[in-house]
Each structure stands twice: as C-alpha cells, then as structure tokens.
PDB file of N, CA, C and O in Angstrom:
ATOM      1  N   UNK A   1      71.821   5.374-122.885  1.00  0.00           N
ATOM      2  CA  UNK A   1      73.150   5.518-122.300  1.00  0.00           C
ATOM      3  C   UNK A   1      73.599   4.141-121.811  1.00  0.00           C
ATOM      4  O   UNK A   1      73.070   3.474-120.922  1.00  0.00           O
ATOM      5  N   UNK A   2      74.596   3.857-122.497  1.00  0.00           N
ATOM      6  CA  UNK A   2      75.006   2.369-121.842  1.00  0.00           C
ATOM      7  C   UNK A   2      76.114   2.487-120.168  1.00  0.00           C
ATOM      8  O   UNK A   2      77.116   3.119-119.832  1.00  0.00           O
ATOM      9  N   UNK A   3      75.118   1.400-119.472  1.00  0.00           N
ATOM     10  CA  UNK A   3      75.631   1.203-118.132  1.00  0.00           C
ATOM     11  C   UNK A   3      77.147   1.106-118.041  1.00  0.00           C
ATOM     12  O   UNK A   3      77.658   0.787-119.114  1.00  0.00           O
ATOM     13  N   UNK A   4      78.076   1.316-116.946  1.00  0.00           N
ATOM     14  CA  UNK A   4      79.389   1.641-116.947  1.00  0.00           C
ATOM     15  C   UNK A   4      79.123  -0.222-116.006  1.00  0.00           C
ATOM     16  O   UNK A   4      78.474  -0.403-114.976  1.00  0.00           O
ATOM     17  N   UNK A   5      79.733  -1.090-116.673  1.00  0.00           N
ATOM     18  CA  UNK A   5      80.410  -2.102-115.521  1.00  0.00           C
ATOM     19  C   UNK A   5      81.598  -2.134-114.931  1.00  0.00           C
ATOM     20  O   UNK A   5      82.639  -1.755-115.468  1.00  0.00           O
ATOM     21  N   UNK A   6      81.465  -2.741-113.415  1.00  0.00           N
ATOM     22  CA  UNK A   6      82.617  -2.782-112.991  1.00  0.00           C
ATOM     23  C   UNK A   6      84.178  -3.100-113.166  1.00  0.00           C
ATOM     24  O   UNK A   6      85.250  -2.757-112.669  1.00  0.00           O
ATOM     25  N   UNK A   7      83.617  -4.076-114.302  1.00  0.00           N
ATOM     26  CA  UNK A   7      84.735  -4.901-115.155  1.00  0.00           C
ATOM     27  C   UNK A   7      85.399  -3.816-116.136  1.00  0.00           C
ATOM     28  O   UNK A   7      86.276  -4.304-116.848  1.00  0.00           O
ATOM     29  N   UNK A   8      85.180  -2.551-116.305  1.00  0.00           N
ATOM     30  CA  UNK A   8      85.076  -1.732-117.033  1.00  0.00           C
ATOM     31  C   UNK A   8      86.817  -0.620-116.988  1.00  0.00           C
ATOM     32  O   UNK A   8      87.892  -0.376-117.536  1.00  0.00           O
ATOM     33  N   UNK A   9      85.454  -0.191-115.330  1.00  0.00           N
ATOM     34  CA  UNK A   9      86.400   0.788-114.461  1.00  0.00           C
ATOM     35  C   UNK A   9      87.518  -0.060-113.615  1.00  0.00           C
ATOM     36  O   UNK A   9      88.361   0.644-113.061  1.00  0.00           O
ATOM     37  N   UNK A  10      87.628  -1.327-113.457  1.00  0.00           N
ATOM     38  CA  UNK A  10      88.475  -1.903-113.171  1.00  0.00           C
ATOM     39  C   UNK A  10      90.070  -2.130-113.852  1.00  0.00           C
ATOM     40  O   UNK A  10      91.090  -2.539-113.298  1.00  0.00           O
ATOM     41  N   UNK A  11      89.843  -1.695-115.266  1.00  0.00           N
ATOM     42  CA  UNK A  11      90.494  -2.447-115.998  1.00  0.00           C
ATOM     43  C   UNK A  11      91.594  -0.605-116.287  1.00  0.00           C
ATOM     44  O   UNK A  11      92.497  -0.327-117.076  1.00  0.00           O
ATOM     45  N   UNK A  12      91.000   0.082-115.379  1.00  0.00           N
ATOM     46  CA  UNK A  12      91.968   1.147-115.295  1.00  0.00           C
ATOM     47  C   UNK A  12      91.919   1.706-113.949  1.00  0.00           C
ATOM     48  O   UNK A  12      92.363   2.765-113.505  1.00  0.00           O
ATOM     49  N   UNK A  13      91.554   1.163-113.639  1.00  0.00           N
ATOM     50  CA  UNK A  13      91.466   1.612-111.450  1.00  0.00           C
ATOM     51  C   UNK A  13      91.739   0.442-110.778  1.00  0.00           C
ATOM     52  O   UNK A  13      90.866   0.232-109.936  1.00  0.00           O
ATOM     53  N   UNK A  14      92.755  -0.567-110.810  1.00  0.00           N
ATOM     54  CA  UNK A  14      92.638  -2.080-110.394  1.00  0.00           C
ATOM     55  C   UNK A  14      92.330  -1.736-109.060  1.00  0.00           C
ATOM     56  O   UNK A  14      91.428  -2.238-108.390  1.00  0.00           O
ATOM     57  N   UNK A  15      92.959  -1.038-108.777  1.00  0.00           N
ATOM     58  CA  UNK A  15      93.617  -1.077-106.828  1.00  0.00           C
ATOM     59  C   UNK A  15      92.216  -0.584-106.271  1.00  0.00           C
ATOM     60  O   UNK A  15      92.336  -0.196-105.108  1.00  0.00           O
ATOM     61  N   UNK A  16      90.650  -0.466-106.866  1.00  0.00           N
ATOM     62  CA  UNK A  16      89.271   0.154-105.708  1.00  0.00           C
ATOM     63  C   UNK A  16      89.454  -1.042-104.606  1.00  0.00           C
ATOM     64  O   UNK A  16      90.128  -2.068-104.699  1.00  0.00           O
ATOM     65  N   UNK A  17      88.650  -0.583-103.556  1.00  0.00           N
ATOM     66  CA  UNK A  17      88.611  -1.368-103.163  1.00  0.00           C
ATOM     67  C   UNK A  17      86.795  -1.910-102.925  1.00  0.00           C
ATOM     68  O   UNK A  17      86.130  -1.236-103.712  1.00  0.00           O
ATOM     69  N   UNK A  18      86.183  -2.549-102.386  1.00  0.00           N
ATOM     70  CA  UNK A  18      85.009  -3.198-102.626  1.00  0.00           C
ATOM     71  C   UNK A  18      84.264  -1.698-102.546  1.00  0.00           C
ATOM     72  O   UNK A  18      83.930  -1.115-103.577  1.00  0.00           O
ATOM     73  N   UNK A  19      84.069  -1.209-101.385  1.00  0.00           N
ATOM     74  CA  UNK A  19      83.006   0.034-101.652  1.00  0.00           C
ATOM     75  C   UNK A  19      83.121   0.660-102.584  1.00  0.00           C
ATOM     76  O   UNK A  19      82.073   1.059-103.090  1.00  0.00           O
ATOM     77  N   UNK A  20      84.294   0.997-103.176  1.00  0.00           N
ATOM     78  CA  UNK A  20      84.355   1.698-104.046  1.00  0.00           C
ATOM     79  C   UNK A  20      83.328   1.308-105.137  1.00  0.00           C
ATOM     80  O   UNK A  20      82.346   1.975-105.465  1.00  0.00           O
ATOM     81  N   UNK A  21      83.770  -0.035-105.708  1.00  0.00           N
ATOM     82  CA  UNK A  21      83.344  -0.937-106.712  1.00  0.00           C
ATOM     83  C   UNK A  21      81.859  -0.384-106.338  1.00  0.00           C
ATOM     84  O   UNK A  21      81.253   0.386-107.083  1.00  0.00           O
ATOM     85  N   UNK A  22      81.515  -0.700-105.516  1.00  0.00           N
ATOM     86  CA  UNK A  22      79.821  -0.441-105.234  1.00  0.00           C
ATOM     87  C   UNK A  22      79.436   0.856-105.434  1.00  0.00           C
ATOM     88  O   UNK A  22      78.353   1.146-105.942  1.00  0.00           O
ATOM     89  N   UNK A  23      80.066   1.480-105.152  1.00  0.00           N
ATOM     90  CA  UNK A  23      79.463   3.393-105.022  1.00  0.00           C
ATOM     91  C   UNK A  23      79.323   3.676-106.540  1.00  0.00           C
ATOM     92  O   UNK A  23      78.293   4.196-106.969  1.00  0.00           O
ATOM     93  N   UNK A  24      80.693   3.226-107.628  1.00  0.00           N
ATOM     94  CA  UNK A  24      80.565   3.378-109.260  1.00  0.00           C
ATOM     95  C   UNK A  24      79.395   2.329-109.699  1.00  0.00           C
ATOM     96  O   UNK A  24      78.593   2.708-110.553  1.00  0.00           O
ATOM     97  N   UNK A  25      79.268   0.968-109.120  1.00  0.00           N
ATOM     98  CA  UNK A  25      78.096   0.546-109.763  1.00  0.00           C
ATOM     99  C   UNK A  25      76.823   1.309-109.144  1.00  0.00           C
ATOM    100  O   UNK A  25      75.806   0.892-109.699  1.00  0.00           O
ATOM    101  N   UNK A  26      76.636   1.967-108.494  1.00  0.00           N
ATOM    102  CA  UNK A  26      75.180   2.797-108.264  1.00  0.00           C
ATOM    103  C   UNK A  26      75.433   4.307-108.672  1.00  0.00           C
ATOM    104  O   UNK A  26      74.764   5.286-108.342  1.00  0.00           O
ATOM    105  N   UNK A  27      76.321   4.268-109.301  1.00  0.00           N
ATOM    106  CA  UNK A  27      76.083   5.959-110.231  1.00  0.00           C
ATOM    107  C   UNK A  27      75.842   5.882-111.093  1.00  0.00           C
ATOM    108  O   UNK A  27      76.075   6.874-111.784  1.00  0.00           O
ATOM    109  N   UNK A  28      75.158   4.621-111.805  1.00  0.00           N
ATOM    110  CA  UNK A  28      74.432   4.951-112.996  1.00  0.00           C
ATOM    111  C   UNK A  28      73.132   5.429-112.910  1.00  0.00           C
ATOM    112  O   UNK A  28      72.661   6.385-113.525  1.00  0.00           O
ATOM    113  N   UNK A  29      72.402   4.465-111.846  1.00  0.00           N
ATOM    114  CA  UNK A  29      70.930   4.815-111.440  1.00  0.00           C
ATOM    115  C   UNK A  29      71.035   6.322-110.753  1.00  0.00           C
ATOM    116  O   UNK A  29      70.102   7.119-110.862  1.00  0.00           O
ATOM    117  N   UNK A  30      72.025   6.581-110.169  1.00  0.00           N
ATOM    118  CA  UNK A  30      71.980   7.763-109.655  1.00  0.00           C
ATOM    119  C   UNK A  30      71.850   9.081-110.560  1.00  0.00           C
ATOM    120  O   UNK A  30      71.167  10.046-110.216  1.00  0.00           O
ATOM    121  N   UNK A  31      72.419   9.031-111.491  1.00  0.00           N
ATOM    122  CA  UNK A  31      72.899   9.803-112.643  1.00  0.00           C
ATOM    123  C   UNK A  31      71.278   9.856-113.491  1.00  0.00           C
ATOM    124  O   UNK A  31      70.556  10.824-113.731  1.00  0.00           O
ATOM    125  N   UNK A  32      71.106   8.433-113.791  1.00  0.00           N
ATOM    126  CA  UNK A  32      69.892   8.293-114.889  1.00  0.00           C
ATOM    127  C   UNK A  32      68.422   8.840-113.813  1.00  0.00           C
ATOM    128  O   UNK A  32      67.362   8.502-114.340  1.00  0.00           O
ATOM    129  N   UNK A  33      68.302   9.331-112.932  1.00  0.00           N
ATOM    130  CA  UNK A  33      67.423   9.528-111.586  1.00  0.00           C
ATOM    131  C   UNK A  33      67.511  11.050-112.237  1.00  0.00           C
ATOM    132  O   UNK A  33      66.721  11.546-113.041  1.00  0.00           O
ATOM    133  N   UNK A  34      68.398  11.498-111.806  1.00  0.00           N
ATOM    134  CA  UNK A  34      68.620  13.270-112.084  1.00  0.00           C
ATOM    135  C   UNK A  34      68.604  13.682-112.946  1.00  0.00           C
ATOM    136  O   UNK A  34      68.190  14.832-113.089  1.00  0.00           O
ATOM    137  N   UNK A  35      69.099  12.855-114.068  1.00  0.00           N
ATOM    138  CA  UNK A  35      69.127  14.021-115.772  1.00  0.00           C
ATOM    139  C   UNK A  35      67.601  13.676-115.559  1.00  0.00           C
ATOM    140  O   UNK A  35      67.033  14.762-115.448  1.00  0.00           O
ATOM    141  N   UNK A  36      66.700  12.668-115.454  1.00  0.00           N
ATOM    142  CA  UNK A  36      65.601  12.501-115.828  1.00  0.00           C
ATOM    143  C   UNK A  36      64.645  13.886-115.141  1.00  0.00           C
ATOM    144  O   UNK A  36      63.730  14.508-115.680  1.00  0.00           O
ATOM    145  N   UNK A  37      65.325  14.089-113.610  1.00  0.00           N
ATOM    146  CA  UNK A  37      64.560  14.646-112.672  1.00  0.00           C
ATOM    147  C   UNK A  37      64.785  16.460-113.788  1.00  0.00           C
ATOM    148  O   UNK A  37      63.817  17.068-114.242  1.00  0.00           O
ATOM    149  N   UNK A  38      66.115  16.871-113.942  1.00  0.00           N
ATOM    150  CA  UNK A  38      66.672  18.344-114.456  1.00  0.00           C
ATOM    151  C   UNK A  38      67.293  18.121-115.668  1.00  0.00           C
ATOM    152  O   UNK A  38      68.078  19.056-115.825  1.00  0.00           O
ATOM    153  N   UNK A  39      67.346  17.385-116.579  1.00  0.00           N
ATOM    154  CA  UNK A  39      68.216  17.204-117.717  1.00  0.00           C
ATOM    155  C   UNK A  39      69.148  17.551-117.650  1.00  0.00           C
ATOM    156  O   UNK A  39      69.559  18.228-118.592  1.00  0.00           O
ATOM    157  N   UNK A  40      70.064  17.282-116.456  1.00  0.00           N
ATOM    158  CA  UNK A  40      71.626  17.873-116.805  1.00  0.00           C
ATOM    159  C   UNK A  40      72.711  17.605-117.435  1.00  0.00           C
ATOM    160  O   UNK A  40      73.876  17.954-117.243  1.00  0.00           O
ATOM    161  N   UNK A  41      71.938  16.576-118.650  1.00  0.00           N
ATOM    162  CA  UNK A  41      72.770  16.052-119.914  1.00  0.00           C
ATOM    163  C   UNK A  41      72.884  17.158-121.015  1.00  0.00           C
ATOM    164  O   UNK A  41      73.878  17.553-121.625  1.00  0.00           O
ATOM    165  N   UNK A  42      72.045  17.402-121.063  1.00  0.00           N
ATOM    166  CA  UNK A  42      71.328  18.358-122.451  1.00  0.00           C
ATOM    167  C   UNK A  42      70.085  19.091-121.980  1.00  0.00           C
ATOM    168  O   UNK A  42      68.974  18.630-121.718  1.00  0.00           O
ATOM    169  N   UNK A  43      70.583  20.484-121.928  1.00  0.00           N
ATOM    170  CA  UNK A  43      69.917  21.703-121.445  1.00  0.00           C
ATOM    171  C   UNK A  43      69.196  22.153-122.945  1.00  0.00           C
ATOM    172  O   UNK A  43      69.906  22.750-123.754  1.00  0.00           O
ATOM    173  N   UNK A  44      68.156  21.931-123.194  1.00  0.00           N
ATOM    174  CA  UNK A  44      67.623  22.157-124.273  1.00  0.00           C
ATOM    175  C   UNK A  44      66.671  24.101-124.221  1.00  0.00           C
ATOM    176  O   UNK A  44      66.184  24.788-125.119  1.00  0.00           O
ATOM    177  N   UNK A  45      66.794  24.285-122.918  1.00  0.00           N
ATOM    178  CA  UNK A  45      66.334  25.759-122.385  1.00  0.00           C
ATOM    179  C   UNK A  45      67.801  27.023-122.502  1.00  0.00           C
ATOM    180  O   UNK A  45      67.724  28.248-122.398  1.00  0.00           O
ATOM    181  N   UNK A  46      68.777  26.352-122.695  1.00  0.00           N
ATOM    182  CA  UNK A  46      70.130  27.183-122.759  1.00  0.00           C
ATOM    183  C   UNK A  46      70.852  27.051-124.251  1.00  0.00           C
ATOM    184  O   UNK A  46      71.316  25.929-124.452  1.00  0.00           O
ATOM    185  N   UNK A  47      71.044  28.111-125.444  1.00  0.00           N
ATOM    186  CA  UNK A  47      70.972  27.933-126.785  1.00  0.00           C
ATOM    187  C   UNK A  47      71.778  29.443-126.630  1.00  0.00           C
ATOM    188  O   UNK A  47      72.128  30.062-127.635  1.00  0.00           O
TER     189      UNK A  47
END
C-alpha cells in the first residue's frame, strides 16, 4: 500500500492546518497497525 504524503493531501485540502498535517501523516502507520492486527482491508472469512 503506498504511503499517502502530505504533499499529496495538500494539494486538495490547502487550508489544514499543522496538526492536521500531522494526524494524516500518522494514519498510515495507524491503519497499516490494524488491518495487520483484524484485516479490515480484505475479510477473507466473509464470501
């Protein structure tokens, strides 16, 4: 899964302001933490 940069979400959210910027750069690790922990990408138990 490729990382989301700030330069990214900026370039359609100009106006975050710094925390913001920070809270989206730590939802990747946050995100890649949990599918790992429950796979809540792809439920391979639900068909």
């Amino acid at each position: 899964m490729p990382e989301v940069r700030p330069e990214i979400i900026l370039k359609y959210f100009p106006d975050l302001s710094e925390k913001q910027i920070s809270q989206f750069s730590q939802l990747f690790d946050l995100y890649s933490f949990w599918n790992a922990q429950i796979n809540v990408i792809s439920r391979k138990d639900i068909e």
